[in-house]
PyMOL CGO cylinders between C-alpha atoms (Angstrom):
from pymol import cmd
from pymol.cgo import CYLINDER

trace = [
    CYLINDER, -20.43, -60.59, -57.34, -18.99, -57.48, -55.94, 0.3, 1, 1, 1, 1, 1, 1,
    CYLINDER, -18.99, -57.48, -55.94, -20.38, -58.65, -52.41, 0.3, 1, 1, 1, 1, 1, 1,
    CYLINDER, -20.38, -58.65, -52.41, -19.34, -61.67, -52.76, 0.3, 1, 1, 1, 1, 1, 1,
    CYLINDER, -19.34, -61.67, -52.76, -15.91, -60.35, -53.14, 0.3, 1, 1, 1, 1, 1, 1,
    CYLINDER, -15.91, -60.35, -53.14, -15.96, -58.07, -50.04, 0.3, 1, 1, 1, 1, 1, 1,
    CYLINDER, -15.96, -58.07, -50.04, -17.59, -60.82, -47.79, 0.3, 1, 1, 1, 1, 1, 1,
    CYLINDER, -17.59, -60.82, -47.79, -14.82, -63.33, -48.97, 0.3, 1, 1, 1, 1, 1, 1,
    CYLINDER, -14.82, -63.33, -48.97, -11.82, -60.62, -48.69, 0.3, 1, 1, 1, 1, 1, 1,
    CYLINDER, -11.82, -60.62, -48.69, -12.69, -60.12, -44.93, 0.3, 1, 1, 1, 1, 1, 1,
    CYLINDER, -12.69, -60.12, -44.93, -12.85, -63.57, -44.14, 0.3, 1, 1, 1, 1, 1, 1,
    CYLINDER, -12.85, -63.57, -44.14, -9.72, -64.39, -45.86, 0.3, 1, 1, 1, 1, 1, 1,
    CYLINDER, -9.72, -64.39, -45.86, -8.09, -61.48, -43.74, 0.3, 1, 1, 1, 1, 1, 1,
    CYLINDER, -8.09, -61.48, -43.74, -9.36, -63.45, -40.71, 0.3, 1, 1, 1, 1, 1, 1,
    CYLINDER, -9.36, -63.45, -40.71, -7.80, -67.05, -42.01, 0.3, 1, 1, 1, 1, 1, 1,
    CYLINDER, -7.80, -67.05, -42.01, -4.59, -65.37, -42.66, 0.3, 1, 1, 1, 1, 1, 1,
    CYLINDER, -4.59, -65.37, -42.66, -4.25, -63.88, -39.08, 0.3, 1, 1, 1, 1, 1, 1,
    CYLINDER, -4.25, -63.88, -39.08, -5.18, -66.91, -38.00, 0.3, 1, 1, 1, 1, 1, 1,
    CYLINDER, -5.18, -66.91, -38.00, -2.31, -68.78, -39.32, 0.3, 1, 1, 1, 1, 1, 1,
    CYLINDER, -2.31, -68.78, -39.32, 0.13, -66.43, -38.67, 0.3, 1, 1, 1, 1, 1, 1,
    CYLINDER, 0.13, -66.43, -38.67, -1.01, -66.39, -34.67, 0.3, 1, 1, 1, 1, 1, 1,
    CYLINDER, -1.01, -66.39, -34.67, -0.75, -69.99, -34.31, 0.3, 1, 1, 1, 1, 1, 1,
    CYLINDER, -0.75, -69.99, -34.31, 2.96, -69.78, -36.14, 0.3, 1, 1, 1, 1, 1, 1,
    CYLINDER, 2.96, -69.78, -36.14, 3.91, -67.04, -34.09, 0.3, 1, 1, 1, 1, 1, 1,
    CYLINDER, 3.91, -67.04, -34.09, 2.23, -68.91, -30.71, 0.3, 1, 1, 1, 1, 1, 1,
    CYLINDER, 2.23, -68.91, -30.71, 3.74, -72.07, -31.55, 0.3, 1, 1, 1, 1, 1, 1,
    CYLINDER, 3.74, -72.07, -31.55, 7.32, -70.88, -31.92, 0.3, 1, 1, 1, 1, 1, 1,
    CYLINDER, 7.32, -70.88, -31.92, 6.93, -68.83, -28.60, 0.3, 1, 1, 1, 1, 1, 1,
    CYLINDER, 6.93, -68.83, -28.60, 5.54, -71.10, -26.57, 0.3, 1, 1, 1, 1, 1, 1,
    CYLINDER, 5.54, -71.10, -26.57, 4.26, -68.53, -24.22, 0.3, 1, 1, 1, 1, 1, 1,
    CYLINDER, 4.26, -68.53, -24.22, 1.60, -68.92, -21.78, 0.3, 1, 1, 1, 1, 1, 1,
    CYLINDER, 1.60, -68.92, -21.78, 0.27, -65.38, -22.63, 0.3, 1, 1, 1, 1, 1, 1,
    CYLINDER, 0.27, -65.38, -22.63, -2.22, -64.12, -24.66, 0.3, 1, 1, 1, 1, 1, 1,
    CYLINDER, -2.22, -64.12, -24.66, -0.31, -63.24, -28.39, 0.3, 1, 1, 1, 1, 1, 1,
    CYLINDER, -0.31, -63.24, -28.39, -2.03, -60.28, -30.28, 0.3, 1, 1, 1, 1, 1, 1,
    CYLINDER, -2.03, -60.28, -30.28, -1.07, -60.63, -34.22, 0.3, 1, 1, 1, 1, 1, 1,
    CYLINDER, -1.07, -60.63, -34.22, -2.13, -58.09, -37.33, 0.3, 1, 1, 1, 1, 1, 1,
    CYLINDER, -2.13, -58.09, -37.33, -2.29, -59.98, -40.45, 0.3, 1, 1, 1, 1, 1, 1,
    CYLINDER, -2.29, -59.98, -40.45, -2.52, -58.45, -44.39, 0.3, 1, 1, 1, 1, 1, 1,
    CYLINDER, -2.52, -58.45, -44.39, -4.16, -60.60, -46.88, 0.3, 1, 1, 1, 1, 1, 1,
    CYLINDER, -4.16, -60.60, -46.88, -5.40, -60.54, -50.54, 0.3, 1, 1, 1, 1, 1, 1,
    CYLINDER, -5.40, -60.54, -50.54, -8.36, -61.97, -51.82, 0.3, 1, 1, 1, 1, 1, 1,
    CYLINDER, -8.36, -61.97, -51.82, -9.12, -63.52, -55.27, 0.3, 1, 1, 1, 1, 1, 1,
    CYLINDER, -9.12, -63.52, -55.27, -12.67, -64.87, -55.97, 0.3, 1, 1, 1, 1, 1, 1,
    CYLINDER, -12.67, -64.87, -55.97, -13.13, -68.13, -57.58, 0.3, 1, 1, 1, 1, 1, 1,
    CYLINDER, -13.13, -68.13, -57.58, -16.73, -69.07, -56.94, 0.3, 1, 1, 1, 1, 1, 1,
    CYLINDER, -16.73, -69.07, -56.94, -20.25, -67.14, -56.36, 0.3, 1, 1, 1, 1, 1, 1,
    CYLINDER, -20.25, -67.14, -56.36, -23.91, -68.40, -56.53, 0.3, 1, 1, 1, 1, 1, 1,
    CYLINDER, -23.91, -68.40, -56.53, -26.49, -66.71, -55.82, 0.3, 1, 1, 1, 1, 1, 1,
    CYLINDER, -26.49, -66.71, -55.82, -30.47, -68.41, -54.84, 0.3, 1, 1, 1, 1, 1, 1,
    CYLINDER, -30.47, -68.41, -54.84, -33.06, -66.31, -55.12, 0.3, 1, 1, 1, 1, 1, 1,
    CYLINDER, -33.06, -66.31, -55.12, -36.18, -67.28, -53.17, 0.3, 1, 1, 1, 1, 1, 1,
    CYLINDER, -36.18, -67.28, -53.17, -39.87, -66.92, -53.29, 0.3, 1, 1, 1, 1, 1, 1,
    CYLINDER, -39.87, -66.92, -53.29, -40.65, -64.25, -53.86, 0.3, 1, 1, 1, 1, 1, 1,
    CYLINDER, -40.65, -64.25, -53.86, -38.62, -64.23, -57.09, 0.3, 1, 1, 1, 1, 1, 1,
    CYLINDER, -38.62, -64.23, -57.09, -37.41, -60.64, -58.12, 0.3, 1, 1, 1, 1, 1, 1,
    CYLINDER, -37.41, -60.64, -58.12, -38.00, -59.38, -61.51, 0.3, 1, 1, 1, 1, 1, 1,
    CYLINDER, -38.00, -59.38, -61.51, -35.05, -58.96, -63.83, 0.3, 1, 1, 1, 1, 1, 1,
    CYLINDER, -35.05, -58.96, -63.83, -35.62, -55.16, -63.36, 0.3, 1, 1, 1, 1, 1, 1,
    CYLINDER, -35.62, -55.16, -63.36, -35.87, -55.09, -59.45, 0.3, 1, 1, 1, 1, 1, 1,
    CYLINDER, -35.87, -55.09, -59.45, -32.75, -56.58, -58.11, 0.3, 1, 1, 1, 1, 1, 1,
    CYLINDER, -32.75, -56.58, -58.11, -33.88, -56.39, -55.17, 0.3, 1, 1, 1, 1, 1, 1,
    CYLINDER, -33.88, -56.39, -55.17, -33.13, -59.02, -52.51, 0.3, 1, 1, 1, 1, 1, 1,
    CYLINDER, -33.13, -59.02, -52.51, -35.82, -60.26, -50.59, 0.3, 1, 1, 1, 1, 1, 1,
    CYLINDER, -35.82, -60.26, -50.59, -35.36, -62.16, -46.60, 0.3, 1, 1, 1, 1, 1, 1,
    CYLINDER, -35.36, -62.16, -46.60, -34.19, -65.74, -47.22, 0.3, 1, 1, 1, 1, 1, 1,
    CYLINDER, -34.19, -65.74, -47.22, -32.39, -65.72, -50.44, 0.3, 1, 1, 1, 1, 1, 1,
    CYLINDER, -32.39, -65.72, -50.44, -28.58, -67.07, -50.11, 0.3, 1, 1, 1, 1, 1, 1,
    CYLINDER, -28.58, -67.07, -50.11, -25.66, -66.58, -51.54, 0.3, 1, 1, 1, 1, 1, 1,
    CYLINDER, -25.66, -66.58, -51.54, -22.46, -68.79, -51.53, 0.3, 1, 1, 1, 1, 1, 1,
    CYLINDER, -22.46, -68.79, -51.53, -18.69, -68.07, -52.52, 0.3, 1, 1, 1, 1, 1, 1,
    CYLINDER, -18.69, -68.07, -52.52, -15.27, -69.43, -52.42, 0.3, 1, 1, 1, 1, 1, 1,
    CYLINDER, -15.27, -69.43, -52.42, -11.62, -67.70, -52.97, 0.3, 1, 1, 1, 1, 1, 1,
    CYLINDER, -11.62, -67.70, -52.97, -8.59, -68.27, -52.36, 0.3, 1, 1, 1, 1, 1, 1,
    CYLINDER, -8.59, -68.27, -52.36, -6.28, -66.57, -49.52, 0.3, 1, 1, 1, 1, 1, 1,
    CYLINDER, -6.28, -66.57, -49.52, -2.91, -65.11, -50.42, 0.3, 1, 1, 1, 1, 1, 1,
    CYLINDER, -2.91, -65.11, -50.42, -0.12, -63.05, -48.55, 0.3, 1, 1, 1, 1, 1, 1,
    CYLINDER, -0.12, -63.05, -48.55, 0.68, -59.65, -49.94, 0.3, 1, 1, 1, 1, 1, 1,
    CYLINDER, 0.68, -59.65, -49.94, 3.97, -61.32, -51.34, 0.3, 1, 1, 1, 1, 1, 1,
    CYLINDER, 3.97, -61.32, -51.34, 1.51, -63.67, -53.44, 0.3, 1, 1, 1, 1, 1, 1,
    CYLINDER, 1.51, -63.67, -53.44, 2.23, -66.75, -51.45, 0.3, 1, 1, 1, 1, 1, 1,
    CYLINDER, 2.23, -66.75, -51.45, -0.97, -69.27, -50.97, 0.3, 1, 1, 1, 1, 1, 1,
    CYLINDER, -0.97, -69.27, -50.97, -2.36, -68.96, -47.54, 0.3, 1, 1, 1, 1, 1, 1,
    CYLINDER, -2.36, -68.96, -47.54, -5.55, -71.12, -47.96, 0.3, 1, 1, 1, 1, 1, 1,
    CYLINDER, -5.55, -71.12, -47.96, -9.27, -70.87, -48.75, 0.3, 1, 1, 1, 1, 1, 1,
    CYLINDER, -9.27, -70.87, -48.75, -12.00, -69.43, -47.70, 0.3, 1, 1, 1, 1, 1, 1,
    CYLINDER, -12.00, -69.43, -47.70, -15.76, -70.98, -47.83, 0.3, 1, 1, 1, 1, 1, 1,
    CYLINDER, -15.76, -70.98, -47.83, -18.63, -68.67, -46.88, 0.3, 1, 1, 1, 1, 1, 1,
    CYLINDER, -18.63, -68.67, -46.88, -22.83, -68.25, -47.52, 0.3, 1, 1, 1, 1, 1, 1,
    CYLINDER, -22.83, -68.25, -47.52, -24.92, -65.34, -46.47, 0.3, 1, 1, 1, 1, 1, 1,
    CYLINDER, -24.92, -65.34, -46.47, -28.50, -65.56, -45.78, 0.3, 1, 1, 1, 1, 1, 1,
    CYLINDER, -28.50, -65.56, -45.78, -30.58, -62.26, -46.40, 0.3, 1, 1, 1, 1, 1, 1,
    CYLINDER, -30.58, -62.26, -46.40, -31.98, -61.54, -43.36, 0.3, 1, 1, 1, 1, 1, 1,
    CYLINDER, -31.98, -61.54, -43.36, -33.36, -57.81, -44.19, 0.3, 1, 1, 1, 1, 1, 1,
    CYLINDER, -33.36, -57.81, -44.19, -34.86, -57.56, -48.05, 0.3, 1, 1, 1, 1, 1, 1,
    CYLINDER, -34.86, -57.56, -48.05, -35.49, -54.29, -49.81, 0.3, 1, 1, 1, 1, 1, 1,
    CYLINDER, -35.49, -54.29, -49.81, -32.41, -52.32, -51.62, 0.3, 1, 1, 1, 1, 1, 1,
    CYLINDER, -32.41, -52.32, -51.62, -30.01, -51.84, -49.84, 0.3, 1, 1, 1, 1, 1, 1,
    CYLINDER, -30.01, -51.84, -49.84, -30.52, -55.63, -48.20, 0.3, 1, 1, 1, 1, 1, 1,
    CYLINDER, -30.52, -55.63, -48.20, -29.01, -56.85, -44.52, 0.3, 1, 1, 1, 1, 1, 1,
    CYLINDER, -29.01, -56.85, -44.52, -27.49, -60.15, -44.75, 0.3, 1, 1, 1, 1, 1, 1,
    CYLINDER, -27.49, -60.15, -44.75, -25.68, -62.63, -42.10, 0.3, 1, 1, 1, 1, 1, 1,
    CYLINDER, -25.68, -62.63, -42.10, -22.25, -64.04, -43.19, 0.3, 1, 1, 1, 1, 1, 1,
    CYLINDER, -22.25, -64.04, -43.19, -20.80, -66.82, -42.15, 0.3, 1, 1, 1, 1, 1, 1,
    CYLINDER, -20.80, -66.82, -42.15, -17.27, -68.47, -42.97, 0.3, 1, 1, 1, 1, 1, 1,
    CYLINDER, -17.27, -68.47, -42.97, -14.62, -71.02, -42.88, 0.3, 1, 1, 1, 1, 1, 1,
    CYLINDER, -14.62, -71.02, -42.88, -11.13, -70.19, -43.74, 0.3, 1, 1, 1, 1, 1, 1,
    CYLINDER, -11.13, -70.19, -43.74, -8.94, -73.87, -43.81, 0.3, 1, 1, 1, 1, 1, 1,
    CYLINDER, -8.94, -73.87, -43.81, -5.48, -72.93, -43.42, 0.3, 1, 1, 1, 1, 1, 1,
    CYLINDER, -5.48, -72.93, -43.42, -2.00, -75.44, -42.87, 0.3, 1, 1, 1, 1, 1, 1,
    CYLINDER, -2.00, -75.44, -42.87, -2.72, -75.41, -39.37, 0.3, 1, 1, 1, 1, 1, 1,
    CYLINDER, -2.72, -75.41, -39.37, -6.64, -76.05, -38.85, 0.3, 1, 1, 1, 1, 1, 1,
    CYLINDER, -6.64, -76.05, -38.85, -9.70, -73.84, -39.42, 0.3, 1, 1, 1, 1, 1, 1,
    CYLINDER, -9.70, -73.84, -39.42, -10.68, -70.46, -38.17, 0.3, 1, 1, 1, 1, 1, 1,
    CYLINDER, -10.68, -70.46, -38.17, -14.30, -69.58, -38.40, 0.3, 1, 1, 1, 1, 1, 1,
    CYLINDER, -14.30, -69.58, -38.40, -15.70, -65.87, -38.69, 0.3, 1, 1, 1, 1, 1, 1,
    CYLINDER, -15.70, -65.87, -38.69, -19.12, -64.21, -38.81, 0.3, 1, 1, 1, 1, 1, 1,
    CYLINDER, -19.12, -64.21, -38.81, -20.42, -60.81, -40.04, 0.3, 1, 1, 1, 1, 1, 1,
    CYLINDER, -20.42, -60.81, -40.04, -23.60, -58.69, -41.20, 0.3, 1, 1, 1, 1, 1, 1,
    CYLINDER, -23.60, -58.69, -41.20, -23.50, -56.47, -43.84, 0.3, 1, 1, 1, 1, 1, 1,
    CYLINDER, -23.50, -56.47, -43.84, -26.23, -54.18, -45.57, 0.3, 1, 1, 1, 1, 1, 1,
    CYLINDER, -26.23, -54.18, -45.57, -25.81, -53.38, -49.17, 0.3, 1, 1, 1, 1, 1, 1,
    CYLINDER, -25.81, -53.38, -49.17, -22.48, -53.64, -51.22, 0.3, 1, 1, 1, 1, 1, 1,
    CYLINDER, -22.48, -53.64, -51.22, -20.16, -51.53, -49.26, 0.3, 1, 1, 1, 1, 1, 1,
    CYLINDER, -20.16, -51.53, -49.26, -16.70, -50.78, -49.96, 0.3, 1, 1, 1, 1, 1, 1,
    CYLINDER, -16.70, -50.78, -49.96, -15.57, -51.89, -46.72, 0.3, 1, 1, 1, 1, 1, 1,
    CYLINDER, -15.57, -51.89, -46.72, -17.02, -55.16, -44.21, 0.3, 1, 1, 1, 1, 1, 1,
    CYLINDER, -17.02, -55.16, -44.21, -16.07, -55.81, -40.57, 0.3, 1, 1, 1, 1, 1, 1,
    CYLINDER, -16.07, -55.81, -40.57, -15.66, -58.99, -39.60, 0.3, 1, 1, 1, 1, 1, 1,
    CYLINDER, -15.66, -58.99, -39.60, -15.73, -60.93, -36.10, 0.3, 1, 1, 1, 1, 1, 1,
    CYLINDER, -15.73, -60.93, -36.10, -13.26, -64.10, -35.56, 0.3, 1, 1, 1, 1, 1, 1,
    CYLINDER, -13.26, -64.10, -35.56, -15.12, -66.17, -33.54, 0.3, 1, 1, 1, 1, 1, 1,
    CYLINDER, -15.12, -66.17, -33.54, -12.81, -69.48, -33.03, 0.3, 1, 1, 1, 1, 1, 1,
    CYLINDER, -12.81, -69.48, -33.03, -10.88, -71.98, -34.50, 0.3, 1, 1, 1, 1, 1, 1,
    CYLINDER, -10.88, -71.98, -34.50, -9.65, -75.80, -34.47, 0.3, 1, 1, 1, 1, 1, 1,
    CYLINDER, -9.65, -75.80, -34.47, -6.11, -77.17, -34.77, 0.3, 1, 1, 1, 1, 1, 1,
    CYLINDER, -6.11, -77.17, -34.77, -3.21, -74.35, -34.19, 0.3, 1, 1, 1, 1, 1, 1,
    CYLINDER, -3.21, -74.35, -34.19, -6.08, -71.66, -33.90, 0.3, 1, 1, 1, 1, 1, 1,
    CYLINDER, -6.08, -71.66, -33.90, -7.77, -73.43, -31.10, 0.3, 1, 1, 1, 1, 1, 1,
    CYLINDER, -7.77, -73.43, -31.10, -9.57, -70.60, -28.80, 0.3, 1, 1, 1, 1, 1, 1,
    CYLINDER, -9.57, -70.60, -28.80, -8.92, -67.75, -31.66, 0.3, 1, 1, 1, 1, 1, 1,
    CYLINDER, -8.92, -67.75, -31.66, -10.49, -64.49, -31.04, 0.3, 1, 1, 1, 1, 1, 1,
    CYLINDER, -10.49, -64.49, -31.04, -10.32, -61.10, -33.13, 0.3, 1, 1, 1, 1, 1, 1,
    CYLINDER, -10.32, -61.10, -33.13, -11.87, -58.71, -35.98, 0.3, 1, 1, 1, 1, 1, 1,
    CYLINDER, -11.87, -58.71, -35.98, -10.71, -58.26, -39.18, 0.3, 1, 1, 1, 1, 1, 1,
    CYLINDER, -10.71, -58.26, -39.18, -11.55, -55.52, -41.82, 0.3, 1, 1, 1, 1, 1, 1,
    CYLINDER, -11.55, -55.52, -41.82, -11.97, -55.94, -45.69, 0.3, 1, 1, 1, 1, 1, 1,
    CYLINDER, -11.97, -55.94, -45.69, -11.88, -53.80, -48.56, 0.3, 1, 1, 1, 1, 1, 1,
    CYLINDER, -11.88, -53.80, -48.56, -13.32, -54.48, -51.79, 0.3, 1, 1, 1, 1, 1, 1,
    CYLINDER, -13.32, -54.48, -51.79, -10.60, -53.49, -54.89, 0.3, 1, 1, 1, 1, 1, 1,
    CYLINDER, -10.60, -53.49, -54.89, -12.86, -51.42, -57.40, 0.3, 1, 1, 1, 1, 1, 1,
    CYLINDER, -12.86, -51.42, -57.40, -12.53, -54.29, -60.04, 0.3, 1, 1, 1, 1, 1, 1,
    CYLINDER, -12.53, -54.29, -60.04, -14.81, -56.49, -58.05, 0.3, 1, 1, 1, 1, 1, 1,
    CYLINDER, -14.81, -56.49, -58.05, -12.48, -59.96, -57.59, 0.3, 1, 1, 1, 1, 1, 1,
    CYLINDER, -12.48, -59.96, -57.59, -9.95, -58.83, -55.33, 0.3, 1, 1, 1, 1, 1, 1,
    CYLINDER, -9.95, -58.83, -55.33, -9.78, -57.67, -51.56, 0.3, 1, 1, 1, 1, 1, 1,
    CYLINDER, -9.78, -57.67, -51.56, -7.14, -56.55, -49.06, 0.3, 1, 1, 1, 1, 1, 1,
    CYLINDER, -7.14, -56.55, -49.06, -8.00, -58.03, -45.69, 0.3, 1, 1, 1, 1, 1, 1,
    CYLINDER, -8.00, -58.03, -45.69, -6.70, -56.69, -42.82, 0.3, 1, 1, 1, 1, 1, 1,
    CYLINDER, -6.70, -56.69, -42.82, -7.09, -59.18, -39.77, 0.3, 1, 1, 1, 1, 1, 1,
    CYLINDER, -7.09, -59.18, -39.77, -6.43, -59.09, -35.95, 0.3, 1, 1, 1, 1, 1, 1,
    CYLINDER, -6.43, -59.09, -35.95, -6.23, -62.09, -34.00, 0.3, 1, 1, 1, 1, 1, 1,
    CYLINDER, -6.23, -62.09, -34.00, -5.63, -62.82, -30.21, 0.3, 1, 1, 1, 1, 1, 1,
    CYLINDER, -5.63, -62.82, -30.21, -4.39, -66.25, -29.58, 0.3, 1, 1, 1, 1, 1, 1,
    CYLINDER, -4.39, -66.25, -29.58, -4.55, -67.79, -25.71, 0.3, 1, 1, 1, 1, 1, 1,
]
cmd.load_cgo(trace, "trace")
């Protein structure tokens, strides 16, 4: 679950940059690239995990290449104010302890959907994220965004930067 939590935080840092670029963009109307840094939280609401053949034992834990793992959360500004949602699933690409697995997510906000991909290895503290595009006010949407796991294993600050055409 901890994971989980990190893989969701980042992405929800992403979807919250996101929105606030195409806010920002739409009420300048400029013609120039607009560079944004957005702060998010993170709250967990969903996790499942698949574990493929070959099955671990109760006493390995050990991920092996193909298993999955799905979440869901919900986006929030530091004031606590909804910002949307974030849908994700990671595929284990690398097995073994710590494993490597590829992330990939959806974050629907008011204004459309931003999309974001990472790989991560292990449980870390801290995942780095790539924006890779949008739809709707985050049409063309490029940037990185950086998430940090709290300790309690639900929550995660998301720090996202976004450059809007």
């Amino acid at each position: 679950m901890k994971r989980t939590s990190f893989v969701v935080a980042v992405l929800a840092a992403a979807v919250a940059a996101a929105a606030v670029a195409a806010v920002s963009f739409a009420a300048g109307g400029s013609q120039s690239a607009t560079g944004i840094t957005l702060h998010l939280v993170e709250k967990d609401q969903a996790f499942h995990y698949v574990d493929n053949p070959p099955v671990s034992t109760p006493q390995e834990h050990f991920a092996s290449q193909g298993d999955v793992f799905v979440f869901t959360a919900n986006l929030f500004t530091q004031g606590g104010k909804r910002a949307g949602t974030l849908n994700a699933y990671c595929v284990v690409t690398q097995g073994g302890n710590p494993e490597t697995s590829t992330c990939t997510g959806t974050f629907g906000l008011a204004g459309g959907q931003l999309a974001a991909m990472a790989s991560m290895r292990g449980e870390g503290g801290t995942s780095k994220i790539a924006v890779v595009g949008g739809t709707g006010a985050y049409e063309g949407a490029k940037g990185s965004a950086v998430s940090i796991s709290k300790p309690n294993g639900n929550t995660s600050r998301d720090t996202i930067h976004l450059i809007l055409p």
